[in-house]
C-alpha positions as CSV (number, residue, x, y, z in Angstrom):
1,X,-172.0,-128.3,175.9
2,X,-169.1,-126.6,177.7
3,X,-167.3,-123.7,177.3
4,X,-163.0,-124.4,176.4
5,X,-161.4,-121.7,175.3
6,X,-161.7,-118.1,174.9
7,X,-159.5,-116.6,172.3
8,X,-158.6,-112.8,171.8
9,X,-156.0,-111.0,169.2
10,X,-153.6,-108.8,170.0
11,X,-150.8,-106.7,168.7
12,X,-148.4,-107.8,171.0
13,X,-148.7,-111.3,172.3
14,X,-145.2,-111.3,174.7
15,X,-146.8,-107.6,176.0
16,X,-150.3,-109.3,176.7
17,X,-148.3,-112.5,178.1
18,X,-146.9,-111.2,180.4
19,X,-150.4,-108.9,181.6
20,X,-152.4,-112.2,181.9
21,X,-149.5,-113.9,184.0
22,X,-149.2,-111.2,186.2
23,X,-153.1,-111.7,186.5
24,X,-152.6,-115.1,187.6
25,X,-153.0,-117.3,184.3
26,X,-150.8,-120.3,183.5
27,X,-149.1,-120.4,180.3
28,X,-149.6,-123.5,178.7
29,X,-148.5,-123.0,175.3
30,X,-146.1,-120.8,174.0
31,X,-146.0,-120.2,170.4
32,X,-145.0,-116.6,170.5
33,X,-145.4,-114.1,168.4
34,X,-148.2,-116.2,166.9
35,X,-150.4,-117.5,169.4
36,X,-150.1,-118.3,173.9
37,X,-152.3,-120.2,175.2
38,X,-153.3,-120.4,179.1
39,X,-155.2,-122.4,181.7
40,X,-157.4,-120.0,184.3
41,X,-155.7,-122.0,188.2
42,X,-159.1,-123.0,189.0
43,X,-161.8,-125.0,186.5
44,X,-161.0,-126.3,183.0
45,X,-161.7,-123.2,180.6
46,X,-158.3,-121.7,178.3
47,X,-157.6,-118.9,177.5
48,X,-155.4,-117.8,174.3
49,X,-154.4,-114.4,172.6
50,X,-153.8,-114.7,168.7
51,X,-151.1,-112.3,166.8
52,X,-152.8,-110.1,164.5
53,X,-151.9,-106.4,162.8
54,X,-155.3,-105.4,162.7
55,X,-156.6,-105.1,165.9
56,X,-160.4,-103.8,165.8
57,X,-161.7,-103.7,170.1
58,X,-165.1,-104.7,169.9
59,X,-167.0,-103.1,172.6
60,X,-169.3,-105.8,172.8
61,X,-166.7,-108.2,174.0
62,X,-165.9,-108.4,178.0
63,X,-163.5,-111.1,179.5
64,X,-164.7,-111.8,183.1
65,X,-162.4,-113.7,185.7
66,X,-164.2,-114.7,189.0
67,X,-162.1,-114.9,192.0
68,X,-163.1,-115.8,196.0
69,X,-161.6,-112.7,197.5
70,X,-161.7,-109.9,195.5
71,X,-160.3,-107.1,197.6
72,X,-156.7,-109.1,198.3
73,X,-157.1,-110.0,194.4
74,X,-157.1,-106.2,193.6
75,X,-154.1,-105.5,196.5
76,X,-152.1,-108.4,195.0
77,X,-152.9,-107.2,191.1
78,X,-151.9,-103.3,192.5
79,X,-148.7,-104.3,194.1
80,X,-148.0,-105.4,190.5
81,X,-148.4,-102.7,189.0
82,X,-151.7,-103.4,187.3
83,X,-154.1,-100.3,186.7
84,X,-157.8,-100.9,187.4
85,X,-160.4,-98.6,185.5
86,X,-162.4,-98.5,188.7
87,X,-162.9,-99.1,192.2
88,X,-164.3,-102.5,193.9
89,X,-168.3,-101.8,193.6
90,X,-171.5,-104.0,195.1
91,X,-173.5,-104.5,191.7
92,X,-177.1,-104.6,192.0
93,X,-176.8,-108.0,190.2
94,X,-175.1,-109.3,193.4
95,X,-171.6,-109.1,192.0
96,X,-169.2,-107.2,193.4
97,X,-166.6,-106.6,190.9
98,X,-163.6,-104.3,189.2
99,X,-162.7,-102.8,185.8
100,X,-159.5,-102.8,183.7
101,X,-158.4,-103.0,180.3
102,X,-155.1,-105.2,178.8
103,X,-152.8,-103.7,177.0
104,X,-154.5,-104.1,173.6
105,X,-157.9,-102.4,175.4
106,X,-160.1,-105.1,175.5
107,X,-162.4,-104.6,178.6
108,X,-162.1,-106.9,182.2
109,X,-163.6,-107.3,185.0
110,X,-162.7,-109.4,187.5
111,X,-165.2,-110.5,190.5
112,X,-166.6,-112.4,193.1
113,X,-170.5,-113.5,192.6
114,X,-170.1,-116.8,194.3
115,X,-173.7,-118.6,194.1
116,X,-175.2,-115.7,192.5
117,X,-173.2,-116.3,189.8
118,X,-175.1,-119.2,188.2
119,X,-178.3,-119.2,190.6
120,X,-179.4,-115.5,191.3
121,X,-182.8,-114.9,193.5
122,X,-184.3,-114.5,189.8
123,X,-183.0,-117.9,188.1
124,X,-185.7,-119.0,185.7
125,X,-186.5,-123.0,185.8
């Protein structure tokens, strides 16, 4: 099994377009205001944001991008004008990593874990 697609609503789908293509996602279909969908520039997964009037942010829900240099990630993202909720911090996961929200509120992090990421020191067999 494989993880596609990952889809979120929002109130605003040309607002939340143009977030995640600041972030560095690829639009790859544009059905606006009903439903965008992207590709992430590196593996296969999508990513999609769905028109709604009833948004309900579930705190349960966290959209995590993995990049390979975080800190010019964050400078590039800044320069942007994108907002983090927090500064770059080592995790004692052995993630280093970075908080934000869209602009519908649902919660991001963007990191670097690298191997860790699938095979921490305390990967089960």
């Amino acid at each position: 099994m494989n993880l596609n697609q990952i889809t979120i609503s929002s109130t605003d789908t040309r607002r939340s377009v143009r977030f995640y293509k600041k972030l560095g996602l690829n639009l790859i279909v544009d059905a606006l205001p009903r439903y965008a969908r992207f590709e992430c520039p590196e593996g296969d997964t999508t990513f999609s944001l769905h028109q709604t009037e009833d948004l309900i942010i579930n705190k349960g829900i966290t959209l995590y991008f993995e990049v390979e240099n975080l800190s010019k990630t964050v400078s590039e993202l800044k320069e942007k004008g994108i907002t983090f909720n927090s500064e770059i911090a080592d995790q004692s996961w052995l993630w280093t990593d970075i908080h934000l929200n869209d602009p519908d509120g649902h919660e991001i992090i963007i990191y670097h874990a690298g191997s860790n990421r699938k095979n921490p020191p305390w990967r089960i067999n």
